[in-house]
N, C-alpha and C positions, 0 to 999 in steps of 0.2 A: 816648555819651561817658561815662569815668568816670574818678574822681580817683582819686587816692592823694597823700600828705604827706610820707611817706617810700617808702624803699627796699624795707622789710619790708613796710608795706600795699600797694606796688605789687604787689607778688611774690603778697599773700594774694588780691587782686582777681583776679588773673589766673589764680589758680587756680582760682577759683570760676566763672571766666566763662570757657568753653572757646572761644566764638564771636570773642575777641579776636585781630583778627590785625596790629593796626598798635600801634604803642605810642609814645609820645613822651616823653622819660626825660633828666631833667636829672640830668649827672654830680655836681652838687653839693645833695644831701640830708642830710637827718640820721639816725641812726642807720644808716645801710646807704646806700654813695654808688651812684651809676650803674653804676660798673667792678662792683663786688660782685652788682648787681641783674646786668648780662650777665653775669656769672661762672654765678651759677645758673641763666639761663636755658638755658649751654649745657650745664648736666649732666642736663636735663631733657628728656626726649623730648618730651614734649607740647608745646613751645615749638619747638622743631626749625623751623615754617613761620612765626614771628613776625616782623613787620618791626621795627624799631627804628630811631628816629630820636632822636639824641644831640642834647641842647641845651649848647653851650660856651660860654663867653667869649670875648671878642673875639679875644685876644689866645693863646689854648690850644693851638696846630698839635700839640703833644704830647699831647695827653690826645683830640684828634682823633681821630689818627692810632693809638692805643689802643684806644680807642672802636670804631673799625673794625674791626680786630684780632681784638677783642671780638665781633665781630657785629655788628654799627649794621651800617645798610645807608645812612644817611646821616647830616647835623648839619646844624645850624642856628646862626648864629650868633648871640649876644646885646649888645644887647639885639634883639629878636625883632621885627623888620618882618612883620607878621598877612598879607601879598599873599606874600610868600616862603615864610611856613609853610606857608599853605593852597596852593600851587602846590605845594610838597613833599607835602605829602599829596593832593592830587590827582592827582598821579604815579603815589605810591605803591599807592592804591586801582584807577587804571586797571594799575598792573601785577600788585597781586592779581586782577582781572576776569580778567587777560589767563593767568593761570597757574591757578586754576580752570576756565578753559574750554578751554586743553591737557591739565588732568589729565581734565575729562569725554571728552574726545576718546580721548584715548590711551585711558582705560576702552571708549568703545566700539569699535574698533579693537581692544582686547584679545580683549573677547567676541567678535567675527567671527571672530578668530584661532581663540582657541578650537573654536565651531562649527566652521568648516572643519577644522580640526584634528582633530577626533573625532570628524566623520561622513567622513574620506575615506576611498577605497575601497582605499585604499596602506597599508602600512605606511611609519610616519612616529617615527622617534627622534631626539631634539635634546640632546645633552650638549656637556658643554664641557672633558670630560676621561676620559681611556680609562682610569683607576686606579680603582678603587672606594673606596679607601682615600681620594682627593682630592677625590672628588666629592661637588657638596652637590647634597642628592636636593632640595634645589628649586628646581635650576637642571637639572633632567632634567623631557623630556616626553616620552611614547609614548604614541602613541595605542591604542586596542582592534586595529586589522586589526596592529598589530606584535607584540602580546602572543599575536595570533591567530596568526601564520607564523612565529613564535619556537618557539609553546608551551611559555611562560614566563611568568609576571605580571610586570607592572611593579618588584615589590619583588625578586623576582627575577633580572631583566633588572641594575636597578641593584647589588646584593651581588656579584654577580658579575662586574661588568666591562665594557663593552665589546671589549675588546681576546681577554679569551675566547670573546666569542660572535663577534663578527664577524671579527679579523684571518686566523684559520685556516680560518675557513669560507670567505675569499673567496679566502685564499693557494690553499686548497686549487684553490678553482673554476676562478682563473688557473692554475695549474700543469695542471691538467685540457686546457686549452684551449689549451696548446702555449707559454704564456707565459715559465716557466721550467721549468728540468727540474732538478726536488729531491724527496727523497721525505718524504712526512709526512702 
């Protein structure tokens, strides 16, 4: 657990200690209040997975409801019953357990993908958009047997298109096969 006094040494601890994912942030400080510490936390990527629990007055539903806004992910209200905080961070902790161990999953679940994805015996391409001009090449995957029955590379495959390599190749193949009758 670690302190801060104000706004500015919360912000500077947090910067120093990457391992921090829960934080507990009374909107009423000095030099730099609460609303200002969540202000900066959301122009910082590194903070992006930080929980934040807002300490109010009793009486605040507005500076709450801000707070939220802000990012808090909960509050607390003051004066500060020690069984209601520690049940809110207890919470909190079993829902970070619980979202570290979908992000390792979905990691392993990635790499299977992977593996089967680049040793199948198919060609295999997954885009989300037939323009070259629209598409972000890292949301494109092909594997080696596609680059292989293309005879094109990947970098290739994507500058060019989908819609060049494949709509007239397969219009063509339909047309072939009595589908329609056009010439081209």
């Amino acid at each position: 657990m670690l302190t801060a006094c104000d706004g500015v040494e919360a912000l500077r601890v947090l910067s120093e200690h990457d391992e921090i994912n829960l934080l507990i942030l009374d909107l009423n400080m000095p030099n730099m209040n609460g609303f200002q510490v969540l202000e900066s936390l959301n122009q910082d990527e590194r903070f992006r997975n930080l929980r934040t629990i807002i300490l109010t007055n009793y009486d605040e539903l507005d500076n709450e409801i801000k707070g939220l806004k802000l990012g808090a992910v909960d509050y607390i209200r003051k004066p500060i019953h020690m069984d209601s905080l520690k049940a809110s961070i207890d919470v909190h902790v079993a829902l970070l357990q619980a979202q570290q161990a979908l992000e390792q999953k979905i990691d392993e679940q990635a790499l299977t993908f992977d593996m089967v994805f680049d040793q199948a015996p198919i060609g295999i391409a997954i885009s989300h958009s037939r323009d070259p001009k629209r598409s972000d090449k890292n949301n494109i995957k092909i594997n080696s047997a596609f680059e292989q029955i293309t005879g094109r590379t990947k970098e290739e495959l994507i500058d060019s298109g989908w819609a060049k390599i494949s709509y007239r190749r397969y219009e063509k193949l339909y047309c072939q096969q009595g589908g329609i009758n056009r010439e081209n």
